[in-house]
N, C-alpha and C positions, 0 to 999 in steps of 0.2 A: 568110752562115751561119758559124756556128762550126766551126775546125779542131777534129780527135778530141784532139789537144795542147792548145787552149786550153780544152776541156771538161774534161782532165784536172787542170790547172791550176785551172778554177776550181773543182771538185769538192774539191780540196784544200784549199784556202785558206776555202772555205766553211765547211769543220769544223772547223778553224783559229780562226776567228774566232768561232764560235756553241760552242765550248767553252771550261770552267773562266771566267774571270773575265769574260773578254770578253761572255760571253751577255749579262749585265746592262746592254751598252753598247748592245746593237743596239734601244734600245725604239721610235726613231722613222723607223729603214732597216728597211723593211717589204717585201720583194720578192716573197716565194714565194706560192703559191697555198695552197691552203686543201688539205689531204690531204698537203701533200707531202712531210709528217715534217720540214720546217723549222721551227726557232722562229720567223723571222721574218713572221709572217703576219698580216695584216690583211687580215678580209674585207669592212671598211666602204670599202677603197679608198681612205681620205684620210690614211692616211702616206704619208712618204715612199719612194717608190721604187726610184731611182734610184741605185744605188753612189755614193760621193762620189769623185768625179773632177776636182781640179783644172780649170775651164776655159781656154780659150786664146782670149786676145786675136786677135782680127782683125777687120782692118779691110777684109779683100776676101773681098768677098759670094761667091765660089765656091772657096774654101778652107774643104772638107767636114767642120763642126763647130766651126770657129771661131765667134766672138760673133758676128761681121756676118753671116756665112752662115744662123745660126739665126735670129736678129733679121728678116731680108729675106725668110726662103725658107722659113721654118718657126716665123712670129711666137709661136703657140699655146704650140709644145714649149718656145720662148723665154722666155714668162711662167712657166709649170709649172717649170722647172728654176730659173727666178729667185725663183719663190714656196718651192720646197724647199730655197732656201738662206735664205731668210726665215726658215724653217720648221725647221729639221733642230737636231735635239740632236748636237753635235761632240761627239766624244770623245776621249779624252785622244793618240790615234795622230795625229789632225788638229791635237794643239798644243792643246787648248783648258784655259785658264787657264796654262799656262806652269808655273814653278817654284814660285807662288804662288798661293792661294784664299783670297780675301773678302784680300787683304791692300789699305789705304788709299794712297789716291792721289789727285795736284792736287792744289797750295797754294790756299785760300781769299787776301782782300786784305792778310793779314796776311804772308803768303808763306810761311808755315809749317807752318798749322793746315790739315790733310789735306778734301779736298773728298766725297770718295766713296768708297766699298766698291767696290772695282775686284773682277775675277775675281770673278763671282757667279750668271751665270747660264750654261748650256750651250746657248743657243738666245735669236733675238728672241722667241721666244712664250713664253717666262722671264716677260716683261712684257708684251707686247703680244700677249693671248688671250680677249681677252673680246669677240666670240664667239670660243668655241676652234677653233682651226685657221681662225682669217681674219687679215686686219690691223690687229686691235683695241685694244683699254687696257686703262685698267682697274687693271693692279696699282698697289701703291703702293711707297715705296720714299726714303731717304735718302737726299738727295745732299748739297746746299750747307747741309741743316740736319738736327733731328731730326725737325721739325714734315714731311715727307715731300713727296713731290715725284709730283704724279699721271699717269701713262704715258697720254697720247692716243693714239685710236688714227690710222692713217695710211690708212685708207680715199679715194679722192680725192687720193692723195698727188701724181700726177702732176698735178695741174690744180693742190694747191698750189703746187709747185715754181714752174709755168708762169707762175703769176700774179707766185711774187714774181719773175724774171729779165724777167718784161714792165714793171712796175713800176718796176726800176732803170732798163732800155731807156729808158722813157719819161721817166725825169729827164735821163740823157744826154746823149737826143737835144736838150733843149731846152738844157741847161747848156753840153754839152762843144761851144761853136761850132767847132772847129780840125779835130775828127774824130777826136782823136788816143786816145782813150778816158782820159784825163786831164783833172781840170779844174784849171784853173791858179787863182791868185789874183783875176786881171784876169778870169777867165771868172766865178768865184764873187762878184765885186763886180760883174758886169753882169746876174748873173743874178735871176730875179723874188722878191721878197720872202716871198712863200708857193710853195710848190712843189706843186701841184695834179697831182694823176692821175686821170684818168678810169677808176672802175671800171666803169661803161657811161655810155654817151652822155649827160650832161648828171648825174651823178653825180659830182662831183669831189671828192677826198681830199687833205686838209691833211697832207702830211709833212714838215713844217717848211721849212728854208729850207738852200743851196745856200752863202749868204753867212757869211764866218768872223766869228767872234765880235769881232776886232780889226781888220773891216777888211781890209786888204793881208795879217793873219796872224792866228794865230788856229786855232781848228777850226768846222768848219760848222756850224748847228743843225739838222742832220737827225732824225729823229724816232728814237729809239732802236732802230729796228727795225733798223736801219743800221750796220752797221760799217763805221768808213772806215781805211784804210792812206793813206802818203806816198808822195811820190814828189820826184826833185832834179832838175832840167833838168842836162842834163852841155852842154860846150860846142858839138856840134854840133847841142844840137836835143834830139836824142833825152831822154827823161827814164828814170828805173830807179828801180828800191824802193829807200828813202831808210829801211834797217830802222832800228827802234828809233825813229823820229820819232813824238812825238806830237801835233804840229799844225804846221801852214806858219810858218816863221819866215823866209823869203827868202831864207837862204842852202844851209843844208842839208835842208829842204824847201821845194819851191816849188808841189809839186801836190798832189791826192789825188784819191783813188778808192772806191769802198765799194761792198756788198753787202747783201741785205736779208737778214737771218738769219730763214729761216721757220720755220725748227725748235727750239721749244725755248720756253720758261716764258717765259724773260728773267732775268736777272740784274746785278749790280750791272757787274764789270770783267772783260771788256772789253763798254762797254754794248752791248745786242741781248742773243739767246741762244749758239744751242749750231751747229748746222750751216744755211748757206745753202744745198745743196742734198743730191736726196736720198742722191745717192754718197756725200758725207760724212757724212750720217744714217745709212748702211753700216756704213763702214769704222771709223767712230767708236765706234761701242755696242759691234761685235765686239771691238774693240781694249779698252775700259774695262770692256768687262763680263763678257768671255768669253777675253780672253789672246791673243784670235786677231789676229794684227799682218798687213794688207794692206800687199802690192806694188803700187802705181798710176800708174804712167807717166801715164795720163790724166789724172790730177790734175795733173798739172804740165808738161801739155801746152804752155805760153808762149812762142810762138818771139816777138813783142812784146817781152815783160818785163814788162806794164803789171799782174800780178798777175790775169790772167783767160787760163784757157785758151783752146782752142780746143774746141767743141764734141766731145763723149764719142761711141760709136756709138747712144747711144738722143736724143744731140743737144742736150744740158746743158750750157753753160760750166762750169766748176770757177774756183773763185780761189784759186790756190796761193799767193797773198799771207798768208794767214789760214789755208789747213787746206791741211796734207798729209798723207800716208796716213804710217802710224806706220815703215814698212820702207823704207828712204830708199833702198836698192836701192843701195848705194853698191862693193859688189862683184855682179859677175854670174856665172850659169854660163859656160862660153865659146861659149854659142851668142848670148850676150845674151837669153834667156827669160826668165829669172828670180833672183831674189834670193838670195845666199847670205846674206845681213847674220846672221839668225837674231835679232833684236834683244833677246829674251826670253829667250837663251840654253838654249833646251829642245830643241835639236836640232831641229827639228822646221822645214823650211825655207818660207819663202812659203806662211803658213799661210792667207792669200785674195789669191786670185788677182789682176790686173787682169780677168780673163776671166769669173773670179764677181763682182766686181762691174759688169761690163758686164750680166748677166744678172738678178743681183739687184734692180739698178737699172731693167733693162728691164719687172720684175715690179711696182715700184714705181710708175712711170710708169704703166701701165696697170691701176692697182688699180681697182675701181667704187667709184662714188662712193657716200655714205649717199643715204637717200629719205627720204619724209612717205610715214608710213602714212594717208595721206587722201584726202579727195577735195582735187579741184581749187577747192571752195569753202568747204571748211576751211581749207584752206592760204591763200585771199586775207584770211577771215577773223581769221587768226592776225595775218600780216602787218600786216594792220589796226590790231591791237592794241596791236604793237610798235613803229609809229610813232604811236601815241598815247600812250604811255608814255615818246619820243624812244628805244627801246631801236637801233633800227638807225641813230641817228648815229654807234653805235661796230659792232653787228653789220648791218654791211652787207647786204642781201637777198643781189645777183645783182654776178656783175662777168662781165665778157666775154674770152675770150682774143681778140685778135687775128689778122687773117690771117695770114700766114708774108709777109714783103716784106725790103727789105735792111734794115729794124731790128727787125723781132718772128718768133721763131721760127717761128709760128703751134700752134695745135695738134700735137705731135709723137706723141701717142698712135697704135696703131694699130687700138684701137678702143674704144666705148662700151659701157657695160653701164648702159644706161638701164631703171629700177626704178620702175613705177605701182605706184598703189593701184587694185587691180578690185573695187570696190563689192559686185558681185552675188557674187563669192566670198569677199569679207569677206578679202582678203588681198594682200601686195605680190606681184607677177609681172615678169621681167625678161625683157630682150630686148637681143643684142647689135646693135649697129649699128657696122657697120664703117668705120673712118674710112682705107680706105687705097684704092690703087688697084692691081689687079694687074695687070702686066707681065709676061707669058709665066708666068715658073716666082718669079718676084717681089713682094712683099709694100710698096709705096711709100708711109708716109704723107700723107695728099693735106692735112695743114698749114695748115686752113681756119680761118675763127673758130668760135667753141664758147662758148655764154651758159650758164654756171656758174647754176643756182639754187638757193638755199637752202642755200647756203654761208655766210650770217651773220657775216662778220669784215669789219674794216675794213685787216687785217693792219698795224697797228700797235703800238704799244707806250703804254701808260696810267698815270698817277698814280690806284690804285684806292684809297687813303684809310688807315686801323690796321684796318680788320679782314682785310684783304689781307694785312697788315704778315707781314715774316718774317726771323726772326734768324738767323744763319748760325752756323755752330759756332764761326765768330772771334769772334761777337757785334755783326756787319757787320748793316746793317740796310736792306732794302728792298719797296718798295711796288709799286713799276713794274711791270705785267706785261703779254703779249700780248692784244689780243684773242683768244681763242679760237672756232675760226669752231666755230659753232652745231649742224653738223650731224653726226647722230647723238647728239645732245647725249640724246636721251630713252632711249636704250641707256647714257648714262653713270652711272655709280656708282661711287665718289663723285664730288662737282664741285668745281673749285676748282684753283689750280695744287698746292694741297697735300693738295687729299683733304680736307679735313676740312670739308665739305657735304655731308650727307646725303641732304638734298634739293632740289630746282629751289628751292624756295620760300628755304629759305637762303642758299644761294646768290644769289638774288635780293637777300636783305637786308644781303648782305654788301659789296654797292656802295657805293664812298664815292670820293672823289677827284672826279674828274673825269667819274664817273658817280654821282654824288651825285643830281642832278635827277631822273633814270629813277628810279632807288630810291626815292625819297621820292612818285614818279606813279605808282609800284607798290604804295605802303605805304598810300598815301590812296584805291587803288581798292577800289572794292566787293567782299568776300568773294568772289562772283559772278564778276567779271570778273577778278581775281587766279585761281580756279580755269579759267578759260575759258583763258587765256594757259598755265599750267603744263600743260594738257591737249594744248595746240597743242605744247610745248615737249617732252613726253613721243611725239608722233608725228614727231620726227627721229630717223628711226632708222637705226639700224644692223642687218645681215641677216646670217646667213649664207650668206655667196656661193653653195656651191657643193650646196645643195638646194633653194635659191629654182625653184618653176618657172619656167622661162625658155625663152624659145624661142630657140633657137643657132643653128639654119639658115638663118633669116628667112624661113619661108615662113607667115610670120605663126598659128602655131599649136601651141599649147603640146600638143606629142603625150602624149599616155597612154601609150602604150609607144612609148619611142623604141627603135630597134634600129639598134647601131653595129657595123658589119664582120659581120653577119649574129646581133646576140646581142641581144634586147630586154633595156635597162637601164631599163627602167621610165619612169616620166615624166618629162617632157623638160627640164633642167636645166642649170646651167653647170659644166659639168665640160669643161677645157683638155684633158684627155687626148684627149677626142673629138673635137678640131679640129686634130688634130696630121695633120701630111701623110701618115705612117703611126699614122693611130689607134689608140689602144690597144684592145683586144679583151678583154674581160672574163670571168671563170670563169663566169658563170652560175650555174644551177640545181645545186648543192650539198646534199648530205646532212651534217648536221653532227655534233658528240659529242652532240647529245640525241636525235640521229634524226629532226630536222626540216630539211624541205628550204628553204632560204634562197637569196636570190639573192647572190652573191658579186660583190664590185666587183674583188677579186685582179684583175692581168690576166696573161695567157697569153703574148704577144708582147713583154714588157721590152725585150728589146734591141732590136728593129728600133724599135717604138713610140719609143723613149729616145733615138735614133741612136746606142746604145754602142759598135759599130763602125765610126763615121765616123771617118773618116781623124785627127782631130784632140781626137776622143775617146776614142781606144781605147785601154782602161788593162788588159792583157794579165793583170797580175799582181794586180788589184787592190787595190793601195793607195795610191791616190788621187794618183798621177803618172800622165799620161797617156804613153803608148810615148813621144812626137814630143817628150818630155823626158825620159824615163827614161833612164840608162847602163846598166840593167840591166831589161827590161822585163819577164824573166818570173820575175825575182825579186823578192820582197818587200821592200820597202824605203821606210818612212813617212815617215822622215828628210827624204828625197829623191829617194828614187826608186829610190835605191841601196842606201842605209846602213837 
């Protein structure tokens, strides 16, 4: 319960912040109830809620509000605080944009000519909102050219992730014979001239080859999806990043190593795209597009050297070879917490946390996947189509995660939100299915295999032919792009990695390269079966998560009035708050400014629902330092905590 002191405190600070300029900033911290003379009110319930409160890293599961304690012991409130920093428009107190807006940044290959409109958006959902308020696409947007650069959405992100670190796994395990997570020269010239992965049993994928271009030296032929770093054998063995090398030459590189970059178009240098996994898909956009500079020890977890951490608390490697978080943390407070660096010089200190992107990430992880609004004999019929047309040599149907053993993660989510088509209601219906096991007061993903379908990528990288083609602002010219896996694709508008498809059927015709054949088995099909395909293509969809009916308690039945902590919130649905260890509790039955009574999603319980006063969250003063780092806790201080 709250002291009559910190009610006082936050009474003050309330009217502090919702007066003169500030009001204009709170549009998507939504806390208060509906009547209760605050402005910040939402009675749809899907703002954000939650004060912004710096998180805190932790790695021991009963340290009250730290990441691991949320993550293990209260997965739900885990996702929801991870999806509201997905979600939240930062404001200028948080650091967002820094000293500078829309000002350009990144050299293109010419080293000079500016790559992108850095500082531009106040929120992921800037770009990635279509549907709004999920983790969609859709916008469009200038980066490496003028012709624009189209925002996937990240639906399924965790099961992306998973595939591409099982993918590298299983080059490794065959390539790296020593164990040493290095492949040396002598490993690259014994190894198999195609390098096959199975995306399920008896489906195997061509990602080039392991072996260097010269032989004893050289760079590998890996498929561009791939980034590879060096490495120098030192005299006792050990090897270490050999920086600045760009291929094995046997004296100052002798190894490499790489990563499969699944985020991102693809681009010319350095080949692959943008981030390998999704912490850097994080820390990355907030920093390019928002000002906002992360602190992340986890990134750069490497007691090895070999340029791969050690697994995050949601269970990710990181390769700090290739991407580290922008705040190098190179002075600390003197508890060691966090970063004074300020990199962006806006005063404004460790503007994301390690502890939000533990959580962020944790949201990522367990995003749901898109669905086929169809039946089950649409969907084989689709598929049918698509490999008569050769379309799934490159968009792959189905790939499989593997079980959890000493070389594959397994499944790290901690649960499903598997999405049918119900025929008789003419609509998609979800249900979660829980992928963890509980241990007393304990949340443990049980790390099993998990068959992906209707995911459509081959997660590679393509020669797509000149109607792909795209000039970069130095006048740099590339074709290459990723496969884009398929699903949701019939939610997407526009298609193309630039946007400039309007429709599937364009899209379709805009194949050339090394999907030349498909296009030309599409272009010679019957009017007839060309529409049959783009109608299968338009039921990959994308949903809004958190109205879909769904049944969340598994007692197989989608209720009509569900009622949560004694309030019916109507029909039964996915909403994280209601599976949170202390549920949120909702306003209810409301009289509004027109005199009609509505049901209100507000909820009544914030803080306990929130854990705001867990030991590790409690931000006294709020403005967004929690106490267990503030020098001045119940004074205001955005800076730092203090200042």
């Amino acid at each position: 319960m709250k002291t009559f002191s910190r009610i006082i405190i936050l009474t003050f600070l309330f009217a502090l912040l919702f007066s003169g300029v500030n009001a204009t900033a709170q549009f998507a911290e939504r806390g208060s109830v509906v009547g209760s003379g605050n402005p910040d009110v939402d009675a749809s319930g899907r703002s954000v809620k939650n004060p912004r409160v710096r998180a805190v890293h932790s790695m021991d599961p009963d340290a009250e509000g730290g990441t691991s304690n949320l993550i293990l012991k209260d997965p739900y409130l885990a996702y929801q605080l991870g999806r509201n920093l997905n979600y939240r428009e930062f404001r200028e107190r948080d650091g967002v944009f820094g000293p500078k807006v829309a000002n350009l940044g990144g050299p293109k290959l010419d080293g000079t000519t500016a790559k992108i409109t850095a500082n531009n958006h106040t929120s992921c959902l800037g770009c990635h909102n279509l549907p709004n308020g999920n983790p969609g696409g859709g916008a469009n947007f200038s980066k490496d050219s003028g012709f624009g650069r189209n925002t996937p959405h990240y639906y399924g992100g965790g099961i992306m992730e998973m595939l591409a670190i099982q993918v590298r796994a299983s080059i490794l395990r065959r390539v790296d014979t020593d164990g040493d997570g290095w492949i040396s020269a002598a490993e690259s010239q014994a190894s198999p001239g195609k390098l096959r992965v199975a995306a399920t049993p008896g489906n195997r994928l061509n990602y080039g080859t392991a072996r260097l271009d010269g032989g004893a030296t050289g760079v590998p032929g890996l498929n561009q999806i791939f980034r590879v770093w060096y490495g120098k054998q030192q005299p006792g063995g050990a090897v270490t990043i050999a920086a600045g090398a760009t291929g094995i030459d046997g004296t100052e590189a002798t190894h490499y190593n790489f990563e499969m970059v699944v985020w991102g178009w693809g681009q010319l240098v350095p080949p692959s795209a943008l981030n390998p996994t999704n912490r850097a898909f994080l820390w990355d956009p907030y920093n390019a597009h928002s000002g906002l500079e992360a602190y992340d020890p986890s990134t750069v977890n490497d007691p090895d050297g070999d340029g791969v951490s050690e697994p995050t608390v949601s269970g990710a490697i990181q390769f700090p070879a290739t991407h580290t978080a922008p705040d190098p943390g190179s002075v600390l407070d003197p508890n060691g917490n966090f970063s004074l660096d300020d990199p962006d010089g806006d005063g404004i200190l460790n503007e994301i946390s390690e502890g939000d992107l533990d959580l962020a990430e944790h949201f990522m992880l367990n995003a749901p996947r898109p669905a086929f609004a169809g039946t089950q004999r649409e969907y084989r019929k689709g598929v049918s189509l698509m490999n008569q047309m050769d379309c799934t040599s490159c968009h792959v149907e189905s790939w499989k995660i593997r079980a959890g053993n000493e070389t594959f993660a397994g499944d790290r989510r901690m649960f499903d939100f598997d999405v049918t088509w119900n025929n008789s209601k003419n609509r998609l219906e979800g249900a979660i299915v829980p992928l963890f096991d509980k241990n007393v007061d304990r949340y443990d993903p049980q790390r099993d295999a998990f068959l992906v379908d209707a995911i459509f990528t081959d997660l590679r990288h393509h020669e797509m032919g000149q109607r792909f083609q795209e000039t970069g602002f130095d006048g740099s010219v590339n074709t290459v792009w990723r496969t884009p896996p398929l699903w949701g694709a019939g939610s997407g508008f526009p298609w193309g990695h630039d946007g400039k498809s309007l429709t599937l059927r364009d899209v379709i015709l805009r194949h050339g390269g090394e999907a030349l054949e498909s296009r030309r088995e599409f272009a010679s099909a019957s009017p007839a079966k060309q529409q049959r395909l783009i109608a299968f293509l338009e039921r990959l969809q994308l949903y809004d998560i958190e109205t879909l009916p769904a049944d969340i308690d598994g007692n197989g039945v989608i209720e009509r009035d569900f009622v949560v902590a004694g309030k019916n919130t109507g029909r039964e649905r996915f909403n994280a708050e209601w599976l949170f260890e202390n549920p949120a509790i909702i306003q209810g039955n409301v009289t509004n400014v027109q005199g009609i009574t509505i049901r209100s999603f507000a909820i009544e319980n914030l803080e306990e629902a929130y854990g705001l006063d867990l030991e590790l969250r409690r931000d006294s003063d709020l403005d967004g330092w929690p106490d267990v780092w503030d020098a001045a806790p119940t004074t205001p201080g955005f800076g730092d905590g203090e200042q």
